[in-house]
N, C-alpha and C positions, 0 to 999 in steps of 0.2 A: 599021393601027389605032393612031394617033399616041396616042391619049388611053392605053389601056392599057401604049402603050412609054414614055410618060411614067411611070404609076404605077412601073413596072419599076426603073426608071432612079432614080426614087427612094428607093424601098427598098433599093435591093440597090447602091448608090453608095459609094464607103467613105468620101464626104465627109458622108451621112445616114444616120442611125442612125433608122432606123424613125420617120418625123415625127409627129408626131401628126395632122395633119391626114390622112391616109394612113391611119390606127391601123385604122377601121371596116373601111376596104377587104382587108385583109388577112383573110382566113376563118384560121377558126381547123381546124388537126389534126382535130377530133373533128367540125367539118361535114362532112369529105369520108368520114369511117370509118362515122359515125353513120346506120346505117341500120335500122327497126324495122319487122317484118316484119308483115304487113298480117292483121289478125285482125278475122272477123264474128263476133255474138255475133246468133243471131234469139231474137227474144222467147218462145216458144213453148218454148224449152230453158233459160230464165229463171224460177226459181220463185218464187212469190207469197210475200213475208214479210210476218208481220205484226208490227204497231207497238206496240212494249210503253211501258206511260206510267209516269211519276212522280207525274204529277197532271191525270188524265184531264179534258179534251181542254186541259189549259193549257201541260204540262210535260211532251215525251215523251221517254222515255231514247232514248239512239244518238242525238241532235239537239242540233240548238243555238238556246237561244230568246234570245230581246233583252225586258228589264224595263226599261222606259223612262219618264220623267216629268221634272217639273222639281223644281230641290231642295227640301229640306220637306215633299215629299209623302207619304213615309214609305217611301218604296222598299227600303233599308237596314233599317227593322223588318220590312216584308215577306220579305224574302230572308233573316234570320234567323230568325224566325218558320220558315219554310218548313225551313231546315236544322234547327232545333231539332227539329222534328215528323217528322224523315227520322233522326233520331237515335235515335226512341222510340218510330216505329211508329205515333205518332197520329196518325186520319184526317186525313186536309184535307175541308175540306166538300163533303158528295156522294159521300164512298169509305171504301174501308172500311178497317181498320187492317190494316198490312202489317208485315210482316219488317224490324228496321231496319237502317240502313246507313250506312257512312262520309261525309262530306262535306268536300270541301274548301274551304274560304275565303279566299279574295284580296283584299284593302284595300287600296287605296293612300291615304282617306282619314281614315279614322276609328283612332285606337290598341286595339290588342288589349287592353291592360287596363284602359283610361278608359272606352270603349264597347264595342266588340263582346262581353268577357266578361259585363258586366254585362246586356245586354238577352237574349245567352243564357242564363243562368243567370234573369231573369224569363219566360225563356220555358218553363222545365223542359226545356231539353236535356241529354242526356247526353256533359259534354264531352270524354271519352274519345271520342269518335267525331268530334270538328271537329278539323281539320289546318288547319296552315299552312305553308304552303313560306315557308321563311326566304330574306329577301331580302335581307340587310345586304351579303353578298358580292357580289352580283350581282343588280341589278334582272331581273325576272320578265317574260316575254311567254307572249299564248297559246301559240305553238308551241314554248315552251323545252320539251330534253328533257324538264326533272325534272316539267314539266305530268304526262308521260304515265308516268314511273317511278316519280308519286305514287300515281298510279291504279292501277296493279300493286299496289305494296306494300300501299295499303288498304283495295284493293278498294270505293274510294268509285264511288260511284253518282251524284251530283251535284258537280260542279264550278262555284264563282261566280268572276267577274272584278267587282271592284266599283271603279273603271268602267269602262268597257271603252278607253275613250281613253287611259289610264294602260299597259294592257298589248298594246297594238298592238306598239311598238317603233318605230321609227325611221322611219317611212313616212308618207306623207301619206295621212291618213282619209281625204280629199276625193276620192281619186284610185280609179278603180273597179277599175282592171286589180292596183293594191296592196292594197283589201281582200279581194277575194275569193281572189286569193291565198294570204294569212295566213290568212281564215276558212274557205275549202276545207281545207288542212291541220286545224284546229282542227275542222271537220267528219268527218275523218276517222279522226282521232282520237276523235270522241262515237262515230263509227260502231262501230268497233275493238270499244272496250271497253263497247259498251251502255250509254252513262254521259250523263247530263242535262247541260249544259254550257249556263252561263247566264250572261249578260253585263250586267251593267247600264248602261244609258246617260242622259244627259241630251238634253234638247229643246232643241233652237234656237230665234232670238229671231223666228220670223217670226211676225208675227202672223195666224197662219190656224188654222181647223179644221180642216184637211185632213189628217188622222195621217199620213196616208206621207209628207210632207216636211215632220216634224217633226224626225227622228231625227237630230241631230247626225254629222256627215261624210257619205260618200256614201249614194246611195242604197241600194247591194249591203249594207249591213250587214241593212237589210230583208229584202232581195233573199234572204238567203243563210241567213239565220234560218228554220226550220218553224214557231215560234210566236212571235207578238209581243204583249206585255201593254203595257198601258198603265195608270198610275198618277197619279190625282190627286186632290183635294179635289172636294167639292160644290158648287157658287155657294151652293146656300140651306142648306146645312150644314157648314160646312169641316171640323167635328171627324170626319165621316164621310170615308175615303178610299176609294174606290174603284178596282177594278182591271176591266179594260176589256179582253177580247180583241180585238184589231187585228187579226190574222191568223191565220191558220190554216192550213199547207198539206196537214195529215194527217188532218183531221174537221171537224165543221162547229165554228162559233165556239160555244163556251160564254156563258155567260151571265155578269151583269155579279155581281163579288161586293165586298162590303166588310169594311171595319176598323174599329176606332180603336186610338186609342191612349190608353190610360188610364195618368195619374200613379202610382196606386197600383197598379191590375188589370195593366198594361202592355198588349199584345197582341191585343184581341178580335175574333173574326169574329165579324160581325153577318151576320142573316137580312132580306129583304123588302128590297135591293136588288138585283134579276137585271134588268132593263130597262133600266139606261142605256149610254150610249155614247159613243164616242168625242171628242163633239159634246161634251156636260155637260162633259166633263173640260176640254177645250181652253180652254170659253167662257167659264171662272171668269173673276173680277174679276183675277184675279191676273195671267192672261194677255192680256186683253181692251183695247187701246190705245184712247186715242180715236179714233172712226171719223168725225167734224168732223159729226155730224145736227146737234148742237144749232145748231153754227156754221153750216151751214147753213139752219134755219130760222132762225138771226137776220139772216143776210144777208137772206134773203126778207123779212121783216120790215122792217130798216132801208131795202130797198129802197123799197117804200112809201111809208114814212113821209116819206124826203129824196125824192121823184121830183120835187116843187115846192124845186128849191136856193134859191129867194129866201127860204122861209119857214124863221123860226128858232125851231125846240123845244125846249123845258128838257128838260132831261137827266132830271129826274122821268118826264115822260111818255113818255120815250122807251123808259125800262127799264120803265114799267107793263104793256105789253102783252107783253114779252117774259118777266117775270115770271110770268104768268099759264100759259104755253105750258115752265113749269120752266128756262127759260134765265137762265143768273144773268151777272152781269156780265163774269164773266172770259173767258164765250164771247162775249157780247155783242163783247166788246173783240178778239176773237182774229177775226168774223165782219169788223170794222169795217176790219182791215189789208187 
């Protein structure tokens, strides 16, 4: 076997010191020691747990949900909002008032005393119960120990990352076999400690309505999430923000709920929006690219009109019938390239 008395010959040579090219080949001590003994588990000796919520069917504790939108839509007063009312026992809409409980909060964009004190404190939370793990020492990831010897110590109930891209660590989003890695731990850690662990994200620039490949890095962050909300304006009222359940993997989806945000009042859930969807959110003007109709009925148009190239029209009558049809010049002109 010349090819193996090659590698041989090179490692073990006292003119090569273990080459790199070589490095892989070399199994390491603990593949040849490492061996784990073969265990079935049958379902039948599996007992049926049931799923205790935060905020029935949007937020279940032991899990991890993903709040996702694009900036401005109010995500950030939402996930304050939500921790203020987990500080103080007041319902969320649809539930009834609970026992309250610690919350931890993680920013990496907003200052704790310019914004996040202030929109807590107009939210009536009690902020003897919102924590922050200090980061000056040492930047913060989901799986840092002190995530999980936070949760000990205050016995919080809801964990946020605000945004989730900020507390991955050193790994490529994009990459599937690297996030689920990091959020299997951070999953089990929700599991652990019965605790809501909530991430916030932003949407990518694609322009579609399709939610599942909206979410910024791979798709496992979906994937790996039990709840996925969605957050954005109205096209025909943008003061209203609406949240959207995308997914669901432990009850059926909820219904659509809203906000706003008032100058003075701050904070407000509004009633008499439960029916929208995912579609309303995505299709705002805000996200909506030009999709070239107008440019193409003016092509159709100018097709027409030059089909006779000897004949020459003033530029009056040219844009009259394209006027009519709402096409203004700048399409005209974008139709004519």
């Amino acid at each position: 076997m010349p090819f193996l008395f090659l590698i041989s010959e090179g490692v073990n040579s006292p003119s090569h010191k273990k080459p790199k090219r070589y490095a892989n080949l070399i199994p390491r001590k603990r593949e040849f020691m490492a061996k784990v003994e073969l265990e079935l588990t049958k379902l039948e000796d599996v007992a049926e747990e049931k799923v205790d919520w935060l905020w029935y069917p949007y937020i279940p504790l032991g899990k991890v949900t993903i709040i996702q939108g694009d900036p401005a839509q109010g995500k950030t007063h939402l996930l304050l909002k939500i921790a203020a009312q987990c500080t103080t026992g007041d319902p969320f809409p649809d539930r009834k008032s609970f026992e309250p409980f610690s919350v931890i909060y993680q920013t990496a964009e907003d200052g704790l005393g310019d914004t996040i004190k202030p929109r807590l404190t107009m939210s009536g939370a009690d902020q003897s119960r919102i924590i922050n793990i200090n980061e000056n020492k040492l930047p913060l990831t989901v799986i840092d120990e002190r995530v999980e010897e936070a949760i000990v110590r205050t016995g919080a109930k809801l964990v946020i990352f605000d945004p989730i891209q900020a507390y991955m660590g050193k790994i490529d989003i994009n990459s599937a076999v690297e996030v689920r890695r990091i959020l299997g731990k951070l999953a089990r850690t929700a599991e652990k400690h019965n605790c809501a662990i909530i991430l916030i994200g932003h949407l990518n620039k694609r322009e579609t309505v399709n939610s599942s490949t909206r979410g910024m890095g791979s798709m496992d962050f979906r994937a790996c999430a039990r709840s996925v909300l969605l957050v954005g304006r109205l096209k025909d009222d943008p003061n209203v923000r609406v949240i959207v359940h995308d997914k669901s993997s432990l009850s059926p989806e909820g219904d659509s709920v809203a906000f706003e945000i008032d100058e003075k009042k701050g904070f407000q859930w509004l009633n008499g929006h439960e029916d929208f969807t995912a579609i309303d959110i995505l299709a705002t003007p805000i996200r909506v690219k030009r999709d070239g109709t107008k440019e193409k009925r003016a092509l159709e148009i100018l097709q027409v009109m030059f089909e006779d190239r000897t004949t020459r029209i003033p530029a009056t009558e040219v844009y009259e019938p394209l006027a009519k049809e709402e096409i203004d010049e700048t399409a005209a002109k974008r139709a004519r390239k």
